[in-house]
N, C-alpha and C positions, 0 to 999 in steps of 0.2 A: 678367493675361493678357487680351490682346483675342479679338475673336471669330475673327481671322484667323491667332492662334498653333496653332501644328503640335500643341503640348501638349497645349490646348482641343480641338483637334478627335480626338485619341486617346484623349483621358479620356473624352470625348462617346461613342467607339467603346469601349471595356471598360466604360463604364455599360452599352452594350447588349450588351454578351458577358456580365457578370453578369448582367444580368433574365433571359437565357434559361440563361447556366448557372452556376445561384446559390450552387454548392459550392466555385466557386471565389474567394470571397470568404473564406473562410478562411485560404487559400494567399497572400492579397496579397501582397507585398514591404512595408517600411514604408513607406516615400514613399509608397507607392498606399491601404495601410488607412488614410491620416490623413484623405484626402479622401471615401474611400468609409467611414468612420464618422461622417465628419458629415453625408454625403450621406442617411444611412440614421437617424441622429438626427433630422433637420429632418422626412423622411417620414412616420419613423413617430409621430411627435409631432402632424405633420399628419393623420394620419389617427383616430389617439385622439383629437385633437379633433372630428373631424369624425363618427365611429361611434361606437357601442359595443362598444369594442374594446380589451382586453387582453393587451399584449405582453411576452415575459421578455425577457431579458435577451439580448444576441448575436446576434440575430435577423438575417435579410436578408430584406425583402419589398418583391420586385419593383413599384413605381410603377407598372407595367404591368400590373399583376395589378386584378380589380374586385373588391373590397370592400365587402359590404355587411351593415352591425347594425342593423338598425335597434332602440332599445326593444323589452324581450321576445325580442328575435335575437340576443343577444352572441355575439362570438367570443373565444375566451381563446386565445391561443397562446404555447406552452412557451419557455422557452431554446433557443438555437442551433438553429432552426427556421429553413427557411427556405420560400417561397415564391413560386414562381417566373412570369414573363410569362405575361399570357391566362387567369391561371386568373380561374375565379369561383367567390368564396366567399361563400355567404347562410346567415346563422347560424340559429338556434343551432350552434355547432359549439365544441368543446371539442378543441383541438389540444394533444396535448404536446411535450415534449421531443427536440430532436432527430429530429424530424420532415421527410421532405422530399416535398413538393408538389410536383410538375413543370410545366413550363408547359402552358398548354392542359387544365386538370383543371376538372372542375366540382363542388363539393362543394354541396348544397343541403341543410338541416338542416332543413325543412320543419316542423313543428310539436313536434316533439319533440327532435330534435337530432341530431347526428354526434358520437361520443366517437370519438377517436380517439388511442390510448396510443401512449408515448416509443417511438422508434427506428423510426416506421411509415417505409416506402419508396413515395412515390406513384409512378408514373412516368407518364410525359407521357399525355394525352388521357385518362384514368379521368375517368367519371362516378358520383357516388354521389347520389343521390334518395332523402330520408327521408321520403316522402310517396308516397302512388299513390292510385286512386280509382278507382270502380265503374266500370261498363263495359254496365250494363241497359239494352238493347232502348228500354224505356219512355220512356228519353230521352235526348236528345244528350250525348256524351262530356262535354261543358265543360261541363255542369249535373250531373253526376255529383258526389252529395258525395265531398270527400275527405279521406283517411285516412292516420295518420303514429304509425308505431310507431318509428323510430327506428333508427338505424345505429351499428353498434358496433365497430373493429377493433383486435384485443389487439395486445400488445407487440412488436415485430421482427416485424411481417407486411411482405412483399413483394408489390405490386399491377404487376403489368408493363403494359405500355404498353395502351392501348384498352382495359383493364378496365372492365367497370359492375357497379354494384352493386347492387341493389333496395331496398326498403325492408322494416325488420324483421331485417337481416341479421346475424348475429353472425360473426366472423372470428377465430377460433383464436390465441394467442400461436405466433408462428413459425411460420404457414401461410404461403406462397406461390402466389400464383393466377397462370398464364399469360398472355401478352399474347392480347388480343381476346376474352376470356375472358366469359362473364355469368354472375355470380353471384345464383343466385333460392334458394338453401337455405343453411344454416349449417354454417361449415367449420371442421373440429374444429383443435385443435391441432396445429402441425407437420404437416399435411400438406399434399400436392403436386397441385392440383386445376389443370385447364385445358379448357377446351371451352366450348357454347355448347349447354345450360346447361352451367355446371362439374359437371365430376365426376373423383373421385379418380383422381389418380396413383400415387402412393405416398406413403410419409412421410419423412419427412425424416431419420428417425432408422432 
């Protein structure tokens, strides 16, 4: 194909409809998963060389997304995970299975790390910070030491759109937090928190 074929410039346009919506690289047709599995080979190949960075298996991550392990930061991320445009991810961060990141997310694992178990639902624009720092009078914000306990959310948790998260936060198996929501305290299992800060809805069950 030349750079002038009708093809080239369609595949160019569904490259950019997956980066921003990465679930539907599941659904390919075959003609389409032959080119977007090598597409997604040669990437993420490029970028385990380039990080430290461990991928499963199935995966789709968006080339648009920023990326960064450095030594001491790994990222591991799960099977058929996917990862979608704009986000940025600074490790430590431990992604599982079946994971989805939406574009525009910022995950920062700050000194201790992000765990984040199978089936989590990011959705676009969440921020999670495993880091925060003093705030004393006696001296400027950016000389403030800082501190990193660590962000943790269980299994089939749902984050709606402009979530943030704090640091130290623990997130319930099968809790769902509302869009624009701030989470600064830890939300039990299965329940239904939304506000600013969150606080309970109901439960799910």
């Amino acid at each position: 194909m030349t750079e002038h074929d009708p093809l080239l410039k369609y595949r160019e346009q569904h490259k950019h409809r997956l980066n921003y919506m990465p679930w539907l690289y599941w659904s390919l047709k075959p003609k389409n998963r032959v080119w977007a599995e090598a597409w997604q080979k040669d990437y993420q190949a490029y970028l385990m060389e380039m990080e430290t960075v461990e991928i499963g298996e199935n995966c789709f991550i968006s080339p648009l997304a920023h990326i960064f392990a450095e030594p001491g930061r790994k990222i591991i991320i799960g099977d058929n995970t996917f990862i979608a445009a704009d986000c940025t991810l600074h490790g430590p961060l431990d992604i599982g299975s079946e994971v989805a990141i939406n574009h525009h997310s910022i995950l920062d694992g700050g000194r201790v790390g992000i765990k984040i178990h199978d089936q989590v639902r990011i959705a676009a624009y969440c921020h999670l910070y495993a880091f925060d720092h003093g705030m004393d009078l006696a001296q400027p914000i950016y000389q403030q030491p800082v501190r990193s306990q660590g962000i943790e959310i269980e299994r089939d948790v749902w984050l709606g759109a402009h979530v943030g998260v704090k640091d130290g936060i623990k997130i319930g198996a099968h809790a769902v937090v509302g869009m624009h929501s701030m989470v600064t305290k830890d939300i039990e299992s299965r329940a239904i928190v939304a506000g600013n800060p969150a606080r309970l809805i109901r439960y799910r069950d």
